[in-house]
C-alpha positions as protocol buffer text, in pm:
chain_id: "A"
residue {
  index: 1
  type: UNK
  ca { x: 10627 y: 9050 z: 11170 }
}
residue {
  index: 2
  type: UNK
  ca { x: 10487 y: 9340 z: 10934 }
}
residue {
  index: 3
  type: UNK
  ca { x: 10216 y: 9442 z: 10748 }
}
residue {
  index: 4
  type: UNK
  ca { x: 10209 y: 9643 z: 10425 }
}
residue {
  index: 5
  type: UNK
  ca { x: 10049 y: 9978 z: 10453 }
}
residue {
  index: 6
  type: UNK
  ca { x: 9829 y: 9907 z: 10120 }
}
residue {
  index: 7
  type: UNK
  ca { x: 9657 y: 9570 z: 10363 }
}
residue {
  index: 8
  type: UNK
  ca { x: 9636 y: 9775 z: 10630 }
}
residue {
  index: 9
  type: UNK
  ca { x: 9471 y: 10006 z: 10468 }
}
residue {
  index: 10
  type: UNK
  ca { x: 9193 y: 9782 z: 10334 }
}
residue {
  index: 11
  type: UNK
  ca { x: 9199 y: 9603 z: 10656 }
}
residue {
  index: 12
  type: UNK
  ca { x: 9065 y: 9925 z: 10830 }
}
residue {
  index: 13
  type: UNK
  ca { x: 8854 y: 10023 z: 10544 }
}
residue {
  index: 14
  type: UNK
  ca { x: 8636 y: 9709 z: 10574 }
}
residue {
  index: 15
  type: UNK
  ca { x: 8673 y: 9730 z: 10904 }
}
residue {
  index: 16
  type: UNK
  ca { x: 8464 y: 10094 z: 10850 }
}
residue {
  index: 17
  type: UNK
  ca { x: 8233 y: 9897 z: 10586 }
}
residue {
  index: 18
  type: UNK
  ca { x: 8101 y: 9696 z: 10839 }
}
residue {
  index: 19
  type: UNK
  ca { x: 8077 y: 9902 z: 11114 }
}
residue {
  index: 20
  type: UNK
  ca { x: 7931 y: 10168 z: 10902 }
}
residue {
  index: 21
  type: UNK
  ca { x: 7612 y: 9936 z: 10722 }
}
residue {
  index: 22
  type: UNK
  ca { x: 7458 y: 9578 z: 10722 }
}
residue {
  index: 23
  type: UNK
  ca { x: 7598 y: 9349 z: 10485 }
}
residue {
  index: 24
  type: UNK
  ca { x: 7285 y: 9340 z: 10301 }
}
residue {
  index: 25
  type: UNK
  ca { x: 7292 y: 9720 z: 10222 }
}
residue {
  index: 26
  type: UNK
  ca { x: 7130 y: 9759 z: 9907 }
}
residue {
  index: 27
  type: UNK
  ca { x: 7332 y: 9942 z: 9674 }
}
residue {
  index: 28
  type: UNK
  ca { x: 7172 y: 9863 z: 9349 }
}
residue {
  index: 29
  type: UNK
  ca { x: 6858 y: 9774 z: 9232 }
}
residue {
  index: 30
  type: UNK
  ca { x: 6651 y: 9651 z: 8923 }
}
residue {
  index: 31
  type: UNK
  ca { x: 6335 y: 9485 z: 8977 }
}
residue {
  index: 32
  type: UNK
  ca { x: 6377 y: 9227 z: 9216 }
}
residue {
  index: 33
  type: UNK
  ca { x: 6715 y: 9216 z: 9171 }
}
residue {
  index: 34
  type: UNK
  ca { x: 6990 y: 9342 z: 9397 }
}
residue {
  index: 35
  type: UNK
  ca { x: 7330 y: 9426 z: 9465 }
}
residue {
  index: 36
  type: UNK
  ca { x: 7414 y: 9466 z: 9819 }
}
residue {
  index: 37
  type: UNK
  ca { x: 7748 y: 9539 z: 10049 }
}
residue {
  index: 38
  type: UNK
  ca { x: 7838 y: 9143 z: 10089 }
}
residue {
  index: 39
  type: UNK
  ca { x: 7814 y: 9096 z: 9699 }
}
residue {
  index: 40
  type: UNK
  ca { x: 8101 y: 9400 z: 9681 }
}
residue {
  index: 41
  type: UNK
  ca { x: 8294 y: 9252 z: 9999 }
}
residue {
  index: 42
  type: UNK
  ca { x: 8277 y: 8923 z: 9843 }
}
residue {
  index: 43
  type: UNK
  ca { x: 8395 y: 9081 z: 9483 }
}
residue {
  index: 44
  type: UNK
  ca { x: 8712 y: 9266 z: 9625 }
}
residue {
  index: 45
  type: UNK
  ca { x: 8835 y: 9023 z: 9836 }
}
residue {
  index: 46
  type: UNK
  ca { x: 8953 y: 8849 z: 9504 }
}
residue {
  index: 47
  type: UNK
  ca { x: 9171 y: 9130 z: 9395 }
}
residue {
  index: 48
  type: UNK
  ca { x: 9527 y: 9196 z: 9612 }
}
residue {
  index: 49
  type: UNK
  ca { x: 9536 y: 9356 z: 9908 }
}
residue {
  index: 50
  type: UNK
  ca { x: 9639 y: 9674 z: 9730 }
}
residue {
  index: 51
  type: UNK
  ca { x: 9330 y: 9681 z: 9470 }
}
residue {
  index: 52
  type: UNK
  ca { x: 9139 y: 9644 z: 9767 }
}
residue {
  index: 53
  type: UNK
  ca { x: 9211 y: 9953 z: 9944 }
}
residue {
  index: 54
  type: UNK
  ca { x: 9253 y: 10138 z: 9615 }
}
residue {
  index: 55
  type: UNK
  ca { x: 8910 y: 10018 z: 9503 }
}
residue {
  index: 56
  type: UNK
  ca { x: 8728 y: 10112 z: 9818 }
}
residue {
  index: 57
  type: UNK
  ca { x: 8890 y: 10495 z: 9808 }
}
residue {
  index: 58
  type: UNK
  ca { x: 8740 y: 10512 z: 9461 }
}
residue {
  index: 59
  type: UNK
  ca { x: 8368 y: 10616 z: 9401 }
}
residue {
  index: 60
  type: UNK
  ca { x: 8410 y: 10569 z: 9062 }
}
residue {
  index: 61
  type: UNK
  ca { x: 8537 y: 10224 z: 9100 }
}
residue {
  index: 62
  type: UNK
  ca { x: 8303 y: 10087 z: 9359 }
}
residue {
  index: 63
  type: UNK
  ca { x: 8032 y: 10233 z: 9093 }
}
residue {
  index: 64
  type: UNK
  ca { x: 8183 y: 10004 z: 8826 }
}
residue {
  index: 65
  type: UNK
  ca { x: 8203 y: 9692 z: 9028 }
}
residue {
  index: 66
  type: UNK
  ca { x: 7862 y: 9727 z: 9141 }
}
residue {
  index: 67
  type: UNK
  ca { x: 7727 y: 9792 z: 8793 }
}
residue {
  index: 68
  type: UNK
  ca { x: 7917 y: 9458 z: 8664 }
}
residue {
  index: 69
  type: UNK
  ca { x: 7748 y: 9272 z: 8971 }
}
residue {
  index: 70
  type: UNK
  ca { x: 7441 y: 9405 z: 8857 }
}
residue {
  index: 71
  type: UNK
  ca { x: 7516 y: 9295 z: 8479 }
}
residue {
  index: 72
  type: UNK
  ca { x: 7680 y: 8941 z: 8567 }
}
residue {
  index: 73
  type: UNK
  ca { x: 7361 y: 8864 z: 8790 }
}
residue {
  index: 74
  type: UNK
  ca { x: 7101 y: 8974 z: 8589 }
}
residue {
  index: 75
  type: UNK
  ca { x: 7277 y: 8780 z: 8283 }
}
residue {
  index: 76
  type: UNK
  ca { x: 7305 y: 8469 z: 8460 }
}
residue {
  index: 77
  type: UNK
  ca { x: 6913 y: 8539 z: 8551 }
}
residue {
  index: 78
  type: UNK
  ca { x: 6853 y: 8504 z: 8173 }
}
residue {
  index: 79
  type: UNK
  ca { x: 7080 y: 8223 z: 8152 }
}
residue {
  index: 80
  type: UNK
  ca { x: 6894 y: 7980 z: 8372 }
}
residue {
  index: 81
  type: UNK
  ca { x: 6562 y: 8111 z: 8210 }
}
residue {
  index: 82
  type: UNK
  ca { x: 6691 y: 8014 z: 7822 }
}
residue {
  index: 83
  type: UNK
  ca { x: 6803 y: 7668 z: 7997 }
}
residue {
  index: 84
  type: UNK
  ca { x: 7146 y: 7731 z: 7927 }
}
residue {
  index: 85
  type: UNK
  ca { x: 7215 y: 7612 z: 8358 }
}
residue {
  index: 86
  type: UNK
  ca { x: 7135 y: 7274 z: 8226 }
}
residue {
  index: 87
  type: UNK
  ca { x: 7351 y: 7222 z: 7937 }
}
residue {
  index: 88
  type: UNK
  ca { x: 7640 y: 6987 z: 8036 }
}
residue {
  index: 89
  type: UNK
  ca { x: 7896 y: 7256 z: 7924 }
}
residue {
  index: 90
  type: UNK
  ca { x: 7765 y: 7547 z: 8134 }
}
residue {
  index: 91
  type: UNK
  ca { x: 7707 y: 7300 z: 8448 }
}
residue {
  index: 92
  type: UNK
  ca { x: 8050 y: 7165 z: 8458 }
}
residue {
  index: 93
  type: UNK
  ca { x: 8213 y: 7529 z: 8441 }
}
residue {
  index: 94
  type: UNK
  ca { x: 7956 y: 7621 z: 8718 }
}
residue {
  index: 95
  type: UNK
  ca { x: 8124 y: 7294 z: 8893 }
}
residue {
  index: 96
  type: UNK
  ca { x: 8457 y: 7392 z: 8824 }
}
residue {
  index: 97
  type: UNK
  ca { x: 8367 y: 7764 z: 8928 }
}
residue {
  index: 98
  type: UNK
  ca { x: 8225 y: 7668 z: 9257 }
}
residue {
  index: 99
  type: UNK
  ca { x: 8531 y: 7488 z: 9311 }
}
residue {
  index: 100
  type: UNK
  ca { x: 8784 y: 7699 z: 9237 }
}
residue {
  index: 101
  type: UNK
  ca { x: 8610 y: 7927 z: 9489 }
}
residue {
  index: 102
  type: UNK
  ca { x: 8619 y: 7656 z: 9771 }
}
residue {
  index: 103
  type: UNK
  ca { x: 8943 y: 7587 z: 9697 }
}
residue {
  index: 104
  type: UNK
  ca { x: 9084 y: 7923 z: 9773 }
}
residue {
  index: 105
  type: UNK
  ca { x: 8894 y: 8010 z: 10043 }
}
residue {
  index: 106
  type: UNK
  ca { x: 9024 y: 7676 z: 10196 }
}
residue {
  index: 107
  type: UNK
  ca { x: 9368 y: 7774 z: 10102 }
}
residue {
  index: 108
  type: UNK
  ca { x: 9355 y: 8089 z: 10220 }
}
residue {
  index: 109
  type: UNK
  ca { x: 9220 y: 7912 z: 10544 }
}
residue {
  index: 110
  type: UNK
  ca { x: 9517 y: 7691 z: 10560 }
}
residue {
  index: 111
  type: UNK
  ca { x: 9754 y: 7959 z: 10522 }
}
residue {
  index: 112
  type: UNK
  ca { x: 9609 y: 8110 z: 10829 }
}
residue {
  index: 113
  type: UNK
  ca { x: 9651 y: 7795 z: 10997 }
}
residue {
  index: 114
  type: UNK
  ca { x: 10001 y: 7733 z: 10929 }
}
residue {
  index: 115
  type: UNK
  ca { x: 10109 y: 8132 z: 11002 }
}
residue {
  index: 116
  type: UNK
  ca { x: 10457 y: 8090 z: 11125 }
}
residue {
  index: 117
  type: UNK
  ca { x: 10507 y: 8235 z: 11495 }
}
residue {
  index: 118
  type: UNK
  ca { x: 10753 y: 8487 z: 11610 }
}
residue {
  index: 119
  type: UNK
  ca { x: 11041 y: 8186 z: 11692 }
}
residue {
  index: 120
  type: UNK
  ca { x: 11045 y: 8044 z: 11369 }
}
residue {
  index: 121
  type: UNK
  ca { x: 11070 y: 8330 z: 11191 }
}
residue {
  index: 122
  type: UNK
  ca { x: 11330 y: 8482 z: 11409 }
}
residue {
  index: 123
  type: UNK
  ca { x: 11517 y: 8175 z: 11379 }
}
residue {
  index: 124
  type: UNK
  ca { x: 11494 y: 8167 z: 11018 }
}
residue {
  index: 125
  type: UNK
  ca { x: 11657 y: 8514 z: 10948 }
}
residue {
  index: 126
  type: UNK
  ca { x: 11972 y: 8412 z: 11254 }
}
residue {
  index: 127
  type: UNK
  ca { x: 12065 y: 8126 z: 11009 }
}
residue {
  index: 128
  type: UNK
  ca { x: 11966 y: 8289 z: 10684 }
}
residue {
  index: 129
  type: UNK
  ca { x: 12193 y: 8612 z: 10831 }
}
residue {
  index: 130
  type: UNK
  ca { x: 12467 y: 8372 z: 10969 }
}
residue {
  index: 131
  type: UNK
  ca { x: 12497 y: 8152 z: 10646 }
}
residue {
  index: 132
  type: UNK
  ca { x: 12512 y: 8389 z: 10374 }
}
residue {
  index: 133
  type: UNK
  ca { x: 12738 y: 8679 z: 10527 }
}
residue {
  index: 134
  type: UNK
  ca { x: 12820 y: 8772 z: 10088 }
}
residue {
  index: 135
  type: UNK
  ca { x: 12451 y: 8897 z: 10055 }
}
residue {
  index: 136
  type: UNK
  ca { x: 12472 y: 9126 z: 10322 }
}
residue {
  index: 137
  type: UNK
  ca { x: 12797 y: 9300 z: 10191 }
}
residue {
  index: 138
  type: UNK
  ca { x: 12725 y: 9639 z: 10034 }
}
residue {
  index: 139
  type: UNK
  ca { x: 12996 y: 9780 z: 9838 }
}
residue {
  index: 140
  type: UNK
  ca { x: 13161 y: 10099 z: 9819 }
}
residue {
  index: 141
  type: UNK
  ca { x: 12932 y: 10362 z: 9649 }
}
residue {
  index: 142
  type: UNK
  ca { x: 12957 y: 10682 z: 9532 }
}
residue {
  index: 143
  type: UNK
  ca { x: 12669 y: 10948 z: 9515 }
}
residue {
  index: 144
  type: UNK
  ca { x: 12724 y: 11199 z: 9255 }
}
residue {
  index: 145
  type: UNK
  ca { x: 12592 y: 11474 z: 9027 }
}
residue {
  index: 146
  type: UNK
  ca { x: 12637 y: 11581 z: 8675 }
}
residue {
  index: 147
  type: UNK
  ca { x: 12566 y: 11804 z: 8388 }
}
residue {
  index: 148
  type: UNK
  ca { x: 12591 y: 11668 z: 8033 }
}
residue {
  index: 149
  type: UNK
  ca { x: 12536 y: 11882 z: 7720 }
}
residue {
  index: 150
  type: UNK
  ca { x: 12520 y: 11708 z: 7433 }
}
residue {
  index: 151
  type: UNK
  ca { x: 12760 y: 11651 z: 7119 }
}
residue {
  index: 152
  type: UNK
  ca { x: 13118 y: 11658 z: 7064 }
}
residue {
  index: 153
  type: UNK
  ca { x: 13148 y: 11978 z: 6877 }
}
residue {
  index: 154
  type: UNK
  ca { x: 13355 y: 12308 z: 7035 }
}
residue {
  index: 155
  type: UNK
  ca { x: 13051 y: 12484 z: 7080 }
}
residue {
  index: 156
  type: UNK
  ca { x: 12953 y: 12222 z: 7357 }
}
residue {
  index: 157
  type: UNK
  ca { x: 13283 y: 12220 z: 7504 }
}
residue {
  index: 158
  type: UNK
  ca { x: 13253 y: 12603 z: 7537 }
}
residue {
  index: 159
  type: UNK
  ca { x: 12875 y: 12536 z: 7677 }
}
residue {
  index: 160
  type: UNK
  ca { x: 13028 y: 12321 z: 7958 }
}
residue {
  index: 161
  type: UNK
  ca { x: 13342 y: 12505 z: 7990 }
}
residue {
  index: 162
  type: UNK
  ca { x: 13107 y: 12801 z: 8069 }
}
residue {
  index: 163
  type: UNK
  ca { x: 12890 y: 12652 z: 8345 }
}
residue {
  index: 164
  type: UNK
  ca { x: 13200 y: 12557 z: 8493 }
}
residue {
  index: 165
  type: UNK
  ca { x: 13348 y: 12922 z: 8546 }
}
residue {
  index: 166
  type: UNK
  ca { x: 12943 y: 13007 z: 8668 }
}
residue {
  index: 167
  type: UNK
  ca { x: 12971 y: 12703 z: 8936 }
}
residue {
  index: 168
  type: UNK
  ca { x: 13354 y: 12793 z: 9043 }
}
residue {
  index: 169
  type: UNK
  ca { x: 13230 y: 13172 z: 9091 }
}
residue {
  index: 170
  type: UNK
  ca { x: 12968 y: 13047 z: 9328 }
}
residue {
  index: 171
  type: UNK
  ca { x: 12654 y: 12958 z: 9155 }
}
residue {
  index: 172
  type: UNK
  ca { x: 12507 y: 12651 z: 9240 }
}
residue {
  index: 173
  type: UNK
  ca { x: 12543 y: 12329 z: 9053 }
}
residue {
  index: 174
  type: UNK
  ca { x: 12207 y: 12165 z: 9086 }
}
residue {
  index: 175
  type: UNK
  ca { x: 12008 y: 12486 z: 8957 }
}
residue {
  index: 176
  type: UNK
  ca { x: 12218 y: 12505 z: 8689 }
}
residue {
  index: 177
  type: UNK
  ca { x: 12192 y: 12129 z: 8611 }
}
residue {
  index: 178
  type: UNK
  ca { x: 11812 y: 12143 z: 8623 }
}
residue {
  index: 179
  type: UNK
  ca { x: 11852 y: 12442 z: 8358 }
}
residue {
  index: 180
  type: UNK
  ca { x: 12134 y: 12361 z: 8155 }
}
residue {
  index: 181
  type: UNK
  ca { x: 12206 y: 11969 z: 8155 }
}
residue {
  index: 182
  type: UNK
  ca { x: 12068 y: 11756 z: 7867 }
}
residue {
  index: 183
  type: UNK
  ca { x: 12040 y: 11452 z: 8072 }
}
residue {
  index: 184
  type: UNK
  ca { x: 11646 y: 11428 z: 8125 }
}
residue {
  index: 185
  type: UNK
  ca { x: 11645 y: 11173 z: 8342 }
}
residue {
  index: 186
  type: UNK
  ca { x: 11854 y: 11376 z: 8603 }
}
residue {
  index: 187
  type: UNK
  ca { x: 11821 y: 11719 z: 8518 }
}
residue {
  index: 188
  type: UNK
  ca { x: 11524 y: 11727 z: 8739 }
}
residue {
  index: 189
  type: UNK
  ca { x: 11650 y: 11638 z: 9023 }
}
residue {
  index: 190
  type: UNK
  ca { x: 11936 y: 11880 z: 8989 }
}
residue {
  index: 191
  type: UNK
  ca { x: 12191 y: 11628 z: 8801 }
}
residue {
  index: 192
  type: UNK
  ca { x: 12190 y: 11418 z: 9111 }
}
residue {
  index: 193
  type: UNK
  ca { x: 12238 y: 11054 z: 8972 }
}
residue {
  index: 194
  type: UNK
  ca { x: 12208 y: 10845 z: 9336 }
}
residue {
  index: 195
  type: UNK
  ca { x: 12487 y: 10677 z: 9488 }
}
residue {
  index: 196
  type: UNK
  ca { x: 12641 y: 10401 z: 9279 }
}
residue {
  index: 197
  type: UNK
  ca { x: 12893 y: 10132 z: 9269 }
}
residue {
  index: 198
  type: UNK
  ca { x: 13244 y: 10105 z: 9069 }
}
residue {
  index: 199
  type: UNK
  ca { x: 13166 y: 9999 z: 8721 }
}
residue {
  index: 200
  type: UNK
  ca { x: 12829 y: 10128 z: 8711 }
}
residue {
  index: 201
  type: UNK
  ca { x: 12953 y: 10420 z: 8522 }
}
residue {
  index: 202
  type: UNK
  ca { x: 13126 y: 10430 z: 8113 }
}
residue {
  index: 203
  type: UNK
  ca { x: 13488 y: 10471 z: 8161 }
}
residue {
  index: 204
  type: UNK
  ca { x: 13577 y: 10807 z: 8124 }
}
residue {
  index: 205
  type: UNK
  ca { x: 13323 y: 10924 z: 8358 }
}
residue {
  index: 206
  type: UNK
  ca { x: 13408 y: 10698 z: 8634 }
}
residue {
  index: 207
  type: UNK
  ca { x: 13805 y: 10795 z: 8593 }
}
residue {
  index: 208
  type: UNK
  ca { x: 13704 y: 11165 z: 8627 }
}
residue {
  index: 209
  type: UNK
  ca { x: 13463 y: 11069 z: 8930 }
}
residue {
  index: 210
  type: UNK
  ca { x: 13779 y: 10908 z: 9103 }
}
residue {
  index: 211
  type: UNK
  ca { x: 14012 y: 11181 z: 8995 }
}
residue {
  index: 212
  type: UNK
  ca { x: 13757 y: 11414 z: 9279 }
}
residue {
  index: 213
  type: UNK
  ca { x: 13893 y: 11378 z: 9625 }
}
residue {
  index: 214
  type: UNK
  ca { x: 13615 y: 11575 z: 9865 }
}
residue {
  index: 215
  type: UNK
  ca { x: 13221 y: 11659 z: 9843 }
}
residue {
  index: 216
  type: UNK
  ca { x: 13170 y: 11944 z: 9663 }
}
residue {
  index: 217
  type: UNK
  ca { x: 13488 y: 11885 z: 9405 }
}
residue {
  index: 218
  type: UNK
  ca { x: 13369 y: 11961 z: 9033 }
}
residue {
  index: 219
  type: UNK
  ca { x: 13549 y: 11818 z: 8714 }
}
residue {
  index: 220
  type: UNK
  ca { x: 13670 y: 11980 z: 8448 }
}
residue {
  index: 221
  type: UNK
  ca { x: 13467 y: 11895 z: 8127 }
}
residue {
  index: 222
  type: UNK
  ca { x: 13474 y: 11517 z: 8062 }
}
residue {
  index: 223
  type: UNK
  ca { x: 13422 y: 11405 z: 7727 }
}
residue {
  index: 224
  type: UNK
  ca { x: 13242 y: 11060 z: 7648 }
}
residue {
  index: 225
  type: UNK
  ca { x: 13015 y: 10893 z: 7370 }
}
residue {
  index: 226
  type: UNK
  ca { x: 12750 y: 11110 z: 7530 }
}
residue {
  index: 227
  type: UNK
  ca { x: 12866 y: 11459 z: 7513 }
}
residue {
  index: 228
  type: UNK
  ca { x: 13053 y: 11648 z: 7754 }
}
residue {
  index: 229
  type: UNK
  ca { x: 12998 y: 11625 z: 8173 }
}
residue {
  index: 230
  type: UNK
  ca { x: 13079 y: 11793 z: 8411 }
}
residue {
  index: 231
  type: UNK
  ca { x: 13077 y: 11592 z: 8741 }
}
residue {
  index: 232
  type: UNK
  ca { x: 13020 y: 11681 z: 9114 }
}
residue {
  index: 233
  type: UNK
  ca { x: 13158 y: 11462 z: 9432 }
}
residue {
  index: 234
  type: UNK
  ca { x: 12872 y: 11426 z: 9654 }
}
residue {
  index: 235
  type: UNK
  ca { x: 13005 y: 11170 z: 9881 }
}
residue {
  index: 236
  type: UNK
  ca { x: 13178 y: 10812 z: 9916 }
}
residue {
  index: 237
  type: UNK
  ca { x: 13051 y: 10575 z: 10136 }
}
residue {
  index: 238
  type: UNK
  ca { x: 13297 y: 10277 z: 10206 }
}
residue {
  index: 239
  type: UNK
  ca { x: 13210 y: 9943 z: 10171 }
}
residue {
  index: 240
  type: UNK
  ca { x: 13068 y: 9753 z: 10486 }
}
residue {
  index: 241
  type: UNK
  ca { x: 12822 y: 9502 z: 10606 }
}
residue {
  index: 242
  type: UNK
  ca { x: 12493 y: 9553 z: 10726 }
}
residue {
  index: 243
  type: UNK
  ca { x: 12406 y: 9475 z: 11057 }
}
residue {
  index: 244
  type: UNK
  ca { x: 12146 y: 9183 z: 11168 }
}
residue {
  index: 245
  type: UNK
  ca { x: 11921 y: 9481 z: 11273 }
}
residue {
  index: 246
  type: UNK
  ca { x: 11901 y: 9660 z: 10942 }
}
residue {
  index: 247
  type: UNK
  ca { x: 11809 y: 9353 z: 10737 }
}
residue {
  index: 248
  type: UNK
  ca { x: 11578 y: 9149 z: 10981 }
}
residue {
  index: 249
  type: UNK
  ca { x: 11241 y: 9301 z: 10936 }
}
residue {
  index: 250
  type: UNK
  ca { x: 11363 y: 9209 z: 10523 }
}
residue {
  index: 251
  type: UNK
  ca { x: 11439 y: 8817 z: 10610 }
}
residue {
  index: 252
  type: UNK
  ca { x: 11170 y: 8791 z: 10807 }
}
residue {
  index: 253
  type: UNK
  ca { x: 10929 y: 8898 z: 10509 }
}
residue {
  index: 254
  type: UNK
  ca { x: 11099 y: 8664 z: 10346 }
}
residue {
  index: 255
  type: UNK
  ca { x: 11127 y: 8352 z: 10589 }
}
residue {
  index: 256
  type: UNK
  ca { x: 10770 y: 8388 z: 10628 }
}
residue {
  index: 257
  type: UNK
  ca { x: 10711 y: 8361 z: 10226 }
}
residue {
  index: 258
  type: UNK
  ca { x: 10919 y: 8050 z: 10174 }
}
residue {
  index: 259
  type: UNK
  ca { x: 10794 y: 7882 z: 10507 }
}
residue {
  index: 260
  type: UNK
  ca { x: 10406 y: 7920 z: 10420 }
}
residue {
  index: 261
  type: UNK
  ca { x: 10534 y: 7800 z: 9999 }
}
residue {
  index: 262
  type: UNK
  ca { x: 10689 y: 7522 z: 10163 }
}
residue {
  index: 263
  type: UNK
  ca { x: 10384 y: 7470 z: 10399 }
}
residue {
  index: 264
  type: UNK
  ca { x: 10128 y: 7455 z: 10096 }
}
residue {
  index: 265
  type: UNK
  ca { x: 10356 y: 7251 z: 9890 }
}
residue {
  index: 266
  type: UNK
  ca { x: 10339 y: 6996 z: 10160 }
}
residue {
  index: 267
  type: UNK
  ca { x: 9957 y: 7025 z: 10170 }
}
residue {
  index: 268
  type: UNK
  ca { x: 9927 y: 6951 z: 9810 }
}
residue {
  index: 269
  type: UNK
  ca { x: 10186 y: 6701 z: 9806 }
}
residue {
  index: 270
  type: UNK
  ca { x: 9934 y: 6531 z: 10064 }
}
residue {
  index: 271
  type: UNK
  ca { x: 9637 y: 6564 z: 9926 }
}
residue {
  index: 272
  type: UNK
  ca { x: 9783 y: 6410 z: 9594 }
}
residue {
  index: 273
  type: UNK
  ca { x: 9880 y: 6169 z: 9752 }
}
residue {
  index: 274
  type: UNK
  ca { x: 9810 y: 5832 z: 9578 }
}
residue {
  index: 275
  type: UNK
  ca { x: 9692 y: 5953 z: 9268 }
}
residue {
  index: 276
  type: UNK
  ca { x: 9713 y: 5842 z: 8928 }
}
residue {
  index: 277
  type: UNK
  ca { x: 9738 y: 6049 z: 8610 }
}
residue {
  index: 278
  type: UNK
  ca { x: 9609 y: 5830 z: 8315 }
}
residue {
  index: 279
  type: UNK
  ca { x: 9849 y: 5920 z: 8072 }
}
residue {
  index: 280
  type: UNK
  ca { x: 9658 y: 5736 z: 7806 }
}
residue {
  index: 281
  type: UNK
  ca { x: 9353 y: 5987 z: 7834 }
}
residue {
  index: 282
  type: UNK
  ca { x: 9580 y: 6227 z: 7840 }
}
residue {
  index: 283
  type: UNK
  ca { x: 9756 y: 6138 z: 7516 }
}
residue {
  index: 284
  type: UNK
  ca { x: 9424 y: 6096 z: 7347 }
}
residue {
  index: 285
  type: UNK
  ca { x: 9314 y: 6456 z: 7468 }
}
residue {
  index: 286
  type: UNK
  ca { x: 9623 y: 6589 z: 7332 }
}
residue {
  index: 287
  type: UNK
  ca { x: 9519 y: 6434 z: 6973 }
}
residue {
  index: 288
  type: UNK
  ca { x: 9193 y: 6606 z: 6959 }
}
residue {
  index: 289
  type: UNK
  ca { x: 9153 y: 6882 z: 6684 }
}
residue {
  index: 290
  type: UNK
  ca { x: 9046 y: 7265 z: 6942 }
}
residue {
  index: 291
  type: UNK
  ca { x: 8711 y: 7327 z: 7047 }
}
């Protein structure tokens, strides 16, 4: 099993965090109030593993999280002060706060509970590999460059015809393309337009594609309903399957996905076990005018 580089990355960088100062580092102050390390550990760990790492690279983003701390806490101060901690509105959303909280952390404990090991998983991408042989079939493709000027007048005929007689006298085809060809989206990468399947192309294009026999062969200019192309072979790669090898590490990402869903679903279909919705309460709360 894998782990993405971005929760590796904020593994090891909280890893450093706490090696490198106490939780209760203070790293902002006013009055008696305080923000320290745990508050921002505590704070990130809500955001993806991703965000994590990105936010602890960033001064300036650690700097606003720990200024929002610093504003949430000393607003809630104020809260309890005015009484507003008392009001039955504000106590059930603190109820339904400190829940929600409980309940993912307890999820999140589950999930590490029910972690598939290595046999399941490898089990689950042998069938997953042996029953559906059609997903693992990659199709012929065909990498290829191009130039494309624009219009359907003579004068971009000429244009094309003229880069042609430039490429067949030696002059290369992807410096001209990032000079020449009116395709942004390739032109930059020196026409090059990846490899491809049949179809993936508008018809006149592909015929001229197929019409080229060997890397390096360059059409004539092609006319379609976006100007005029000219079109190098790169290479054809035939179609085959791909091996167990080259897709395992993928089904096992995935085996481990649909075997921790299917472990959680279970858990909630557990814990629901029994209950009753009161569907005339509900129907009643669906007649009520918003709040």
């Amino acid at each position: 099993m894998t782990i993405s580089r971005s929760a590796l990355a904020a593994c090891l960088m909280f890893a450093c965090m706490a090696a490198s100062a106490a939780p209760d580092t203070v790293l902002m102050q006013v009055g008696d109030t305080t923000v320290t390390e745990a508050d921002v550990q505590a704070e990130i760990l809500r955001a993806p593993p991703q965000a994590r790492a990105q936010a602890l690279a960033s001064r300036q983003t650690l700097h606003l999280i720990v200024r929002n701390l610093m504003t949430r806490r000393l607003l809630a101060r104020e809260a309890q002060a005015s009484g507003l901690a008392a009001t039955d509105p504000v106590r059930t959303q603190v109820r339904l706060s400190d829940e929600r909280v409980l309940a993912d952390a307890r999820l999140q404990q589950f999930t590490t509970e029910s972690e598939p090991d290595a046999a399941a998983l490898e089990s689950y991408a042998k069938t997953t590999y042996a029953a559906q042989p059609e997903r693992f079939a990659q199709p012929a493709l065909t990498h290829a460059r191009h130039i494309l000027i624009e219009g359907d007048t003579d004068a971009s005929k000429a244009e094309a015809e003229k880069l042609l007689a430039q490429i067949r006298g030696g002059a290369s085809f992807e410096e001209l393309a990032k000079a020449h060809s009116q395709d942004k989206g390739s032109a930059a990468r020196g026409g090059d337009l990846g490899s491809f399947p049949d179809g993936k192309m508008v018809p006149e294009f592909e015929a001229a594609l197929k019409a080229l026999k060997n890397p390096g062969d360059v059409s004539e200019p092609v006319k379609t309903q976006f100007g005029w192309h000219l079109i190098e072979l790169v290479e054809r790669t035939p179609a085959r399957q791909r091996g167990f090898d080259e897709v395992k590490d993928e089904l096992v990402r995935e085996g481990r996905a649909q075997l921790l869903q299917s472990r959680r679903s279970q858990k909630v279909t557990s814990i629901l076990d029994g209950a009753q919705l009161h569907e005339e309460a509900i129907d009643a709360l669906l007649q009520q005018p918003a709040r």
